[in-house]
N, C-alpha and C positions, 0 to 999 in steps of 0.2 A: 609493482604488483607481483607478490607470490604467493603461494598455494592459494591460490583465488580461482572462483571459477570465469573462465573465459569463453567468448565466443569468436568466428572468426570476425576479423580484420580489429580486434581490440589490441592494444595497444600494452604491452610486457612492460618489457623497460624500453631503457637506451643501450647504444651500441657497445656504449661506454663500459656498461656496467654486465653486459651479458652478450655474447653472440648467439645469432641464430642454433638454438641444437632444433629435438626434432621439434617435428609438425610446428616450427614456427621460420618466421623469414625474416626477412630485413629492408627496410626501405628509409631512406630519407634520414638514416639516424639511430632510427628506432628499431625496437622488434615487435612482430606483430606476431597472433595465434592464428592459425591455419583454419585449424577445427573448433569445435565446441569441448571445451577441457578443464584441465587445472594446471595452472601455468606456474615452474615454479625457477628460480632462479640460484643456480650452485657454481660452485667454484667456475665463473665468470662463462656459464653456457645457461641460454633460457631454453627451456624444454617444456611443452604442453604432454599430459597426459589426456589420452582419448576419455570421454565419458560421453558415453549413448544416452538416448530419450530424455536429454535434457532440452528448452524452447525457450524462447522468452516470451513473456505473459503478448498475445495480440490485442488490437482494437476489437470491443464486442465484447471482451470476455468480462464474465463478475468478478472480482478479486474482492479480501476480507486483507487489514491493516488498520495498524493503531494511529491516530492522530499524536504527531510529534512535534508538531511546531503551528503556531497561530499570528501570524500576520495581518490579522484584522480580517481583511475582506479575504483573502490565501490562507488556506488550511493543509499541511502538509502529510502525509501517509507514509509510513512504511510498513509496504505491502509483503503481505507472508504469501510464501511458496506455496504451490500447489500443485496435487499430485492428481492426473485424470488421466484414465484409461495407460497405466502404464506410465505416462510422458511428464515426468516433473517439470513445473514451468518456475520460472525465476524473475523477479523487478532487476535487479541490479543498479535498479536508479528505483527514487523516490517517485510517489503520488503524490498533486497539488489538487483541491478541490476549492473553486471559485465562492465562496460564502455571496455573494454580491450580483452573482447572475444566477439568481434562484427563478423559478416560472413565475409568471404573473398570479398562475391559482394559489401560490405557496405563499405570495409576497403577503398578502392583507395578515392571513392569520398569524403567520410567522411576526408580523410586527406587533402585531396586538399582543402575543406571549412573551415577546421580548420584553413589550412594557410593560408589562405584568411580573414576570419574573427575572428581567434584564440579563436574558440568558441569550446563548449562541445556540444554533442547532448543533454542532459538535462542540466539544472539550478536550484539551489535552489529555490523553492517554484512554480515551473511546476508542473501542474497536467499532471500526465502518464495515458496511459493503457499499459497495460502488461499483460501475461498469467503465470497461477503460474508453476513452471517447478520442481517444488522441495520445500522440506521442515526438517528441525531439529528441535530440542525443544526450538530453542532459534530464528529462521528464516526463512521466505520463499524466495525460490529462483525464481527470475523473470526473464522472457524471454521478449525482446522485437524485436525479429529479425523476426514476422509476418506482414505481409505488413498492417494489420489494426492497429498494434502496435502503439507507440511513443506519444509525447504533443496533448494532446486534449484543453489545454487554457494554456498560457504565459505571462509573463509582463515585461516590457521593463527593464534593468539593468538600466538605465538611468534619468528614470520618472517615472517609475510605468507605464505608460499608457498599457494599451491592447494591444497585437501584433495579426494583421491579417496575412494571408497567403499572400503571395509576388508570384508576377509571375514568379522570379527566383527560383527553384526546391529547396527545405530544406533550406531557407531562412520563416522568419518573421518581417513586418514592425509596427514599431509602428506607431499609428495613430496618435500619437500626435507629435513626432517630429523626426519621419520617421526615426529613426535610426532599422539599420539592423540587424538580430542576427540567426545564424545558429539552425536547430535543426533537430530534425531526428522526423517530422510531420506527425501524424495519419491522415489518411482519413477522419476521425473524427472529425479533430479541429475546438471545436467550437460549433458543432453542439447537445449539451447537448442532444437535445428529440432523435437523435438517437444513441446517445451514452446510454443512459436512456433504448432504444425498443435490441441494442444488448448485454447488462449486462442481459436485464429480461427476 
């Protein structure tokens, strides 16, 4: 790991490859960062530069990320930074959203537009909002069963073109060549500046 941002007790290199310089130490092998920084590794000394008002995303908060990977029932996120009141927050690890433990109120309809249009509620390369609901050293776990949840922008499987919101209910059409595609749609979609005023 260099010029990466770091938090403490994250993990630099090895011993091997770098001794402790500043605000970093040594244990077991390795080198670790002290502070919240940018770790970076030179002529065989690890050094962290300080860097203020930086956080990582907590439990509770809304974050906004693009759907990257699709495992069937595992929908994967990577979640964009966000900047509130001053304090830039950062994922540094992936979002995974449970496609398979959706609410009971969601399940009936959600199946009936699947068979109808054998769609997922998200797609690869959909931007989500979601709330974080959990977290491991390796994941955050995302909730999107809040009614302000779900796609905030879409593009057509077909042409790429942009998909607007459809007068039929979890539907979006493309503008370009009107093909239809299911999705489980924020209140939000779309409208970036107040997607922008409820993240900050």
């Amino acid at each position: 790991m260099a010029d990466d941002l770091v938090f403490p007790g994250d993990r630099i290199t090895i011993e091997e490859e770098g001794s402790p310089g500043r605000l970093a130490y040594a244990e077991d092998g390795n080198v670790y960062s002290l502070v919240v920084g940018k770790a970076k590794v030179e002529q065989g000394t690890a050094d962290v530069e300080y860097v203020k008002d930086v956080e990582r995303f907590r439990r509770g908060m809304t974050v906004v990320g693009e759907i990257t990977d699709d495992l069937h029932a595992v929908m994967f996120v990577k979640i964009n930074p966000l900047t509130r009141n001053g304090v830039t927050y950062v994922a540094l690890k992936s979002g995974k959203i449970l496609v398979s433990e959706r609410r009971d109120h969601d399940r009936h309809s959600f199946r009936e537009r699947e068979e109808r249009l054998r769609g997922k509620p998200f797609r690869l390369g959909d931007i989500v909002m979601g709330r974080i609901v959990g977290e491991d050293k390796d994941i955050y776990s995302m909730s999107v069963h809040d009614p302000e949840s779900g796609v905030v922008y879409a593009e057509c499987e077909l042409c790429s073109g942009a998909l607007k919101v459809s007068d039929i209910a979890g539907t979006l059409k493309c503008e370009r060549c009107e093909h239809e595609e299911y999705r489980k749609i924020s209140p939000y979609y779309g409208d970036f500046k107040k997607i922008e005023m409820k993240l900050g």
